[in-house]
C-alpha positions, 0 to 999 in steps of 0.5 A: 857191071859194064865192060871196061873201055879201051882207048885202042889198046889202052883201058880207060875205064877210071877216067870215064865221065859219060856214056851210051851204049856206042862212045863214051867220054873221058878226061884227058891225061895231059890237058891242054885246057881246063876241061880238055876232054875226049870224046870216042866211039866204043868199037876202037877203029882208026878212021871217021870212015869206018864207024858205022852209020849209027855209031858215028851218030852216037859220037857227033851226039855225044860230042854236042852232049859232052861239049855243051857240059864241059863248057858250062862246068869251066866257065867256057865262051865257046868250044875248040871240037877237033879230030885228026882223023888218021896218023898223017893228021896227027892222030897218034892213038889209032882209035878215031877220038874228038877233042873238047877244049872249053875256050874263053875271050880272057883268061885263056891259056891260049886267049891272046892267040886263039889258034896257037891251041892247034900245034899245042894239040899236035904236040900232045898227041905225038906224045900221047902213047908215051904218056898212057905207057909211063901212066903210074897210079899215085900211093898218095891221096890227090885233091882235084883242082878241076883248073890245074893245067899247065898248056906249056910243052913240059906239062907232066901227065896226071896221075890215074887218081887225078884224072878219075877225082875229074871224071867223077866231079864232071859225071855230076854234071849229067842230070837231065834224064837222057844224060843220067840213063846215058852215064849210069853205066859208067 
């Protein structure tokens, strides 16, 4: 069995869809976009500066792997890929993470005014310790709905077993040999 994975203090290990042996991928508690995820090195720093070599290699590979997927898996045209690299950027959980929001020309939350996505990702991340502390796993059984999202500002967090029913639906998306090895660990 693999060892969990911690989101800086925060074990996400049920939320897990993709992983190497140096960054993972999970679902995000409150999505901004059908298929918005986060991409993070396995060794919780808070800085792109503090990754090793080899372990910021393995991040921008596994965005490119993660964002590719996630595209194809939501019908995406194309991909918004952000980090706020450290708390005066907006970084609010202080382990450096990439986000993967598939975009389309229509039908997008966001389609009308493609950059009004970036204050809605601030607001989310201001919030995002808030929500991981409040994260209450449901008694009920949920069924995934893999485009329920809500991107307006009162949008509530997901509960574990939403977000874990996402993790294992996108895991199946990994099949290429590489990919698969990468994953199994999961």
């Amino acid at each position: 069995m693999s060892s969990p994975l911690l989101f800086s203090t925060i074990e996400v290990t049920r939320q897990a869809f993709y992983r190497t042996a140096l960054s993972y991928a999970i679902v995000n508690l409150k999505p901004i976009v059908p298929g918005h995820v986060l991409v993070i090195p396995n060794r919780p720093v808070p800085r792109l500066t503090d990754l090793t070599t080899p372990e910021l290699t393995s991040l921008i590979a596994s965005v490119q792997n993660v964002g590719r997927v996630v595209e194809r898996a939501y019908g995406g045209d194309a991909l918004t890929v952000a980090c706020q690299d450290g708390k005066a950027a907006g970084q609010s959980i202080p382990h450096v993470h990439f986000h993967i929001m598939p975009r389309k020309y229509h039908g997008d939350y966001f389609s009308q005014r493609m950059d009004d996505i970036y204050p809605a990702l601030e607001r989310s991340e201001t919030d995002l310790p808030r929500d991981f502390q409040n994260l209450k796993v449901s008694s009920t059984s949920v069924q995934y709905h893999p485009f329920k999202v809500d991107a307006d500002e009162d949008r509530l967090p997901r509960t574990l077993e939403d977000m874990e029913q996402e993790a294992t639906w996108l895991r199946g998306f990994f099949t290429g040999d590489k990919e698969r090895r990468d994953t199994d660990a999961v």
